[in-house]
Structures are given as C-alpha cells and as structure tokens.
C-alpha positions as CSV (number, residue, x, y, z in Angstrom):
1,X,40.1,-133.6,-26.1
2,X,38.9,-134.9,-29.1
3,X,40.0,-132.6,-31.9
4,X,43.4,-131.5,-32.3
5,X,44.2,-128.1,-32.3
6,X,45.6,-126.8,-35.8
7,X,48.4,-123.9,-36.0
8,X,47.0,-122.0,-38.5
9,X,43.2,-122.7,-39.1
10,X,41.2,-121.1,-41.7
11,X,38.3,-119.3,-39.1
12,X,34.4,-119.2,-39.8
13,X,33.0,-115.7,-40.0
14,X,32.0,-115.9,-35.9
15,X,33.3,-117.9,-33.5
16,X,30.9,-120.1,-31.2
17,X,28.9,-118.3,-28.6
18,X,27.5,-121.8,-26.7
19,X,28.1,-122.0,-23.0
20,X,30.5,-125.6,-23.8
21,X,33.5,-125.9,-25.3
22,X,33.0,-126.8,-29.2
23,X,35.1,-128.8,-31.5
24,X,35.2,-125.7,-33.6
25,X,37.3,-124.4,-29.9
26,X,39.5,-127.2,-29.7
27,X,40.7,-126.8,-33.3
28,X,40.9,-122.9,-32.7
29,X,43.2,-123.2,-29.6
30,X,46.1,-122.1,-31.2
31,X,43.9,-119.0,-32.6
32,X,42.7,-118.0,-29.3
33,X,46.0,-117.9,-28.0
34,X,47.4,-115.6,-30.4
35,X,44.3,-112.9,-30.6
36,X,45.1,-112.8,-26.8
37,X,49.2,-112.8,-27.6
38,X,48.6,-109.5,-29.7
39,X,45.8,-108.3,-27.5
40,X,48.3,-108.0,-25.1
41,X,51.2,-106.7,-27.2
42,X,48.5,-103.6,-28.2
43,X,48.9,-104.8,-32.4
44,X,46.9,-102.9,-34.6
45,X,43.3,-105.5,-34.8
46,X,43.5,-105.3,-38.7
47,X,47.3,-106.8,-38.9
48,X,46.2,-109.3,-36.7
49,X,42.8,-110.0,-38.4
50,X,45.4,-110.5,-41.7
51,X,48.0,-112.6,-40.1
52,X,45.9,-115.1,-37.9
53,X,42.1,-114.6,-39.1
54,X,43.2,-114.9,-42.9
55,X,40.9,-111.8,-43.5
56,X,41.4,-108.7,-45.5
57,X,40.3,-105.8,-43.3
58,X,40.5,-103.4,-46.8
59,X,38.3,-105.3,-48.4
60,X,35.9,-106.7,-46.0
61,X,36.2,-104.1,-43.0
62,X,32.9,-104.4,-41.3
63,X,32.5,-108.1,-41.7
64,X,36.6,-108.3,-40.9
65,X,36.1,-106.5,-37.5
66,X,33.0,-108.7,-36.6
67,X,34.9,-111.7,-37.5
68,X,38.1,-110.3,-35.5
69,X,35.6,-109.4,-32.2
70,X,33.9,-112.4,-31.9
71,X,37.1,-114.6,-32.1
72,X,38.8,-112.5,-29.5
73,X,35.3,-112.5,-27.4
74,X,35.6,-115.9,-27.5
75,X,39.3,-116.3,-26.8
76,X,38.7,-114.0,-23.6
77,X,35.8,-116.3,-22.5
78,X,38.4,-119.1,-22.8
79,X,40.5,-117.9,-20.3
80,X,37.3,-117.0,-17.7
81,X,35.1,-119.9,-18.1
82,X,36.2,-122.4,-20.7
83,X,39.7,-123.6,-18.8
84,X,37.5,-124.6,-16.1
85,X,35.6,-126.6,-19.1
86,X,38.6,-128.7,-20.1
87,X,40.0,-129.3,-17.2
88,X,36.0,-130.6,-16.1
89,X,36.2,-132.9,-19.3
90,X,40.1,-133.7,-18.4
91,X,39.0,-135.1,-14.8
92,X,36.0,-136.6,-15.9
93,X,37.9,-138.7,-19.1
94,X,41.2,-139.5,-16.2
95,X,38.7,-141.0,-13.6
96,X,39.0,-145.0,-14.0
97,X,36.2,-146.6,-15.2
98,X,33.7,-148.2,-12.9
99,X,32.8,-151.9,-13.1
C-alpha cells in the first residue's frame, strides 16, 4: 500500500470509477468501510452523507446524493473486486526479489 488510509478524509464530489485500485481508494478505506457500516445498519443516507461525506444534504441535495452513491458504489465494488486487487498487489510486493 502506498497511501495511508485517513479516518476522517474530506471526499471529492465522485469517487473513482477505474477498474484499479487508486490512491484516492487507499486514503478512503476508512470511508468505504463506514458507508457499508451504515449501509448495513439501514441509517438514513443523508445523516450519513453529513457525518462521514462532510456534505450538507439540505443544502446541496442532488449533488449530496450523487456524491453519497458513488462513494457507496465504490465501497460495494471494494468488497467484489477490489480485495482481490490488494491482496494481487500484497503478493506481488511480498515475493522476494529476483537476482
């Protein structure tokens, strides 16, 4: 991994939609993790596009929702496709080096 993942990261208005795993992922670990926490615990999408996407749902609704999908699109992609990803990457950075 080369970029730490942050607890509380500021997000950009969509997350990435390329077919890798981006740095913008690896700092948004923790985000994904917690769209699918309250995914799971059935909270209300605009408390947790307040609390964890630092996004006012009131003010910005359309562009809040869009924001709140595409995070949780990608957080749902993480657990399908990109774990197999980083563990790829994890093998492939544990083998020894060849001389």
């Amino acid at each position: 991994m080369r970029v730490r993942p942050e607890l509380d990261p500021d997000v950009d208005d969509l997350a990435p939609s390329e077919p890798e795993i981006t740095d913008y992922d690896e700092r948004h670990f923790v985000t994904y993790l917690r769209l699918l926490d309250a995914e799971t615990d059935g909270a209300d999408w605009t408390d947790v596009a307040r609390i964890v996407l630092h996004r006012d749902p009131r003010t910005e609704g359309d562009r809040t929702r869009l924001c709140w999908q595409s995070h949780l699109n990608r957080a749902r992609w993480m657990t399908k496709t990109g774990y197999r990803k980083i563990l790829e990457q994890a093998a492939t950075e544990a083998r020894p080096a060849r001389h």
